[in-house]
N, C-alpha and C positions, 0 to 999 in steps of 0.2 A: 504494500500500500504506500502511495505517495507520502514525501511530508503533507500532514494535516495542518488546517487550520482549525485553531480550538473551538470548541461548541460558543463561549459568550464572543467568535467574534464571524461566526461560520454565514453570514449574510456574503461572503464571498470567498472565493477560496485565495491563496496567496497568489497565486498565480496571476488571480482576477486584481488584485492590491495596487503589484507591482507594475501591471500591463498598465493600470489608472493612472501612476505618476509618471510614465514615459511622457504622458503627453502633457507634462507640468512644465507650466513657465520657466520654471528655474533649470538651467542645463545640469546643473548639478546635483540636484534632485532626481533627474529623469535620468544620466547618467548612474547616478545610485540602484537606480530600479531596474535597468539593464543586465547592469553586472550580479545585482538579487536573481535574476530571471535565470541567468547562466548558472546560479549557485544551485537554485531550485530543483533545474534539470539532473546533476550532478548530485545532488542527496535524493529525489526520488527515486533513481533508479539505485543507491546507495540500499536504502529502509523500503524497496518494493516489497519485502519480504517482511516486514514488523509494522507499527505502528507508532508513529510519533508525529507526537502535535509540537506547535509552535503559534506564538501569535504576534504580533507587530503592530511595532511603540515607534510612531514617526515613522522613519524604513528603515529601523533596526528588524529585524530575526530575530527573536527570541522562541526557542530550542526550552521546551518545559517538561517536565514530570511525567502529569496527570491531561485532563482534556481543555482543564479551562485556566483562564489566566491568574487566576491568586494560585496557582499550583507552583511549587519550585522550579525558579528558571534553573535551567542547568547549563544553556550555552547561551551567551547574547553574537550576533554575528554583526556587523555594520562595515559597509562598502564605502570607502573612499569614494566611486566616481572614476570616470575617467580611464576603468580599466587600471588602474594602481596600484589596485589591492583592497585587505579587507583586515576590519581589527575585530579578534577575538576573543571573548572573556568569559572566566568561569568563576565562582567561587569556590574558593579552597575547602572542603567539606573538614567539620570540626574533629573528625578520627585522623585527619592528619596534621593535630594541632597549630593551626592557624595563629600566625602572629598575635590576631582580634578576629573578632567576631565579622563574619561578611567577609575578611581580606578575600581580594582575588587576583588572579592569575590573568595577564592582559596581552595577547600576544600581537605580531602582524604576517601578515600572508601577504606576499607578493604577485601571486597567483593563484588561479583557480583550484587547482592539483594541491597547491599547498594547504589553501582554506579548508579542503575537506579535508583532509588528512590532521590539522587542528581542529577541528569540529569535532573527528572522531577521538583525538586523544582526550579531549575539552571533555566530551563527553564520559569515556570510560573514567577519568580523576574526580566527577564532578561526584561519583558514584551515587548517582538519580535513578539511576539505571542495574545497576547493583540487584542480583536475584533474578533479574530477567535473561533467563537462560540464552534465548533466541535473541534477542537484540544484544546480550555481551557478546555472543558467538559472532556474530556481522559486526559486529565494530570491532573485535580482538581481530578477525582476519583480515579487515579489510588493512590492520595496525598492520599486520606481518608482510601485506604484499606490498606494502613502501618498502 
């Protein structure tokens, strides 16, 4: 199954979101939703196999838990534009004693290949995911064929 969009935002799918702001004033806005469009394609066919919601703040990606948005985000994704790349952020889960409470983990992805590839580390460290047999098994392998 595609990435999902969460049930309180499901009036449209991400796909539908992101296709909305192409045609936004701002190039850099529209820019942002291009390169979300390419990410899209690149984790559905990732989780065609599992289920995983995400819902979207602005044209950030946020990568969650459960189906709806007060659920634990576990990845935030956000695209520079412009084909540049993309910053990616997790919070550091408290069983690996975090500096504080919240700290997180902020990376950047130069590229598409890279972005998933942090998504999916983003993911397994976020341990949100943690007990989900099937979805650890596609994100541990997909770890190994980097």
């Amino acid at each position: 199954m595609p990435l999902t969009r969460c049930v309180d935002q499901s009036h449209n799918t991400l796909v539908e979101f992101y296709e909305k702001l192409l045609g936004n004033e701002s190039s850099m806005l529209s820019s942002r939703a291009k390169d979300m469009l390419g990410l899209l394609v690149e984790l559905d066919t990732l989780f065609k196999e599992i289920t995983v919601y995400a819902f979207t703040s602005h044209s950030n990606l946020q990568i969650i838990s459960g189906r709806y948005t007060h659920d634990q985000v576990g990845v935030t994704v956000s695209a520079y534009g412009h084909q540049v790349g993309y910053a990616i952020r997790y919070i550091v889960p408290q069983e690996d004693n975090p500096p504080w409470e919240d700290a997180m983990i902020i990376g950047e992805a130069r590229s598409l290949k890279k972005a998933v590839e942090m998504i999916v580390i983003a993911m397994l460290r976020s341990n949100l995911w943690k007990g989900n047999e099937k979805a650890e098994k596609i994100l541990l392998s997909h770890v190994k064929e980097q």
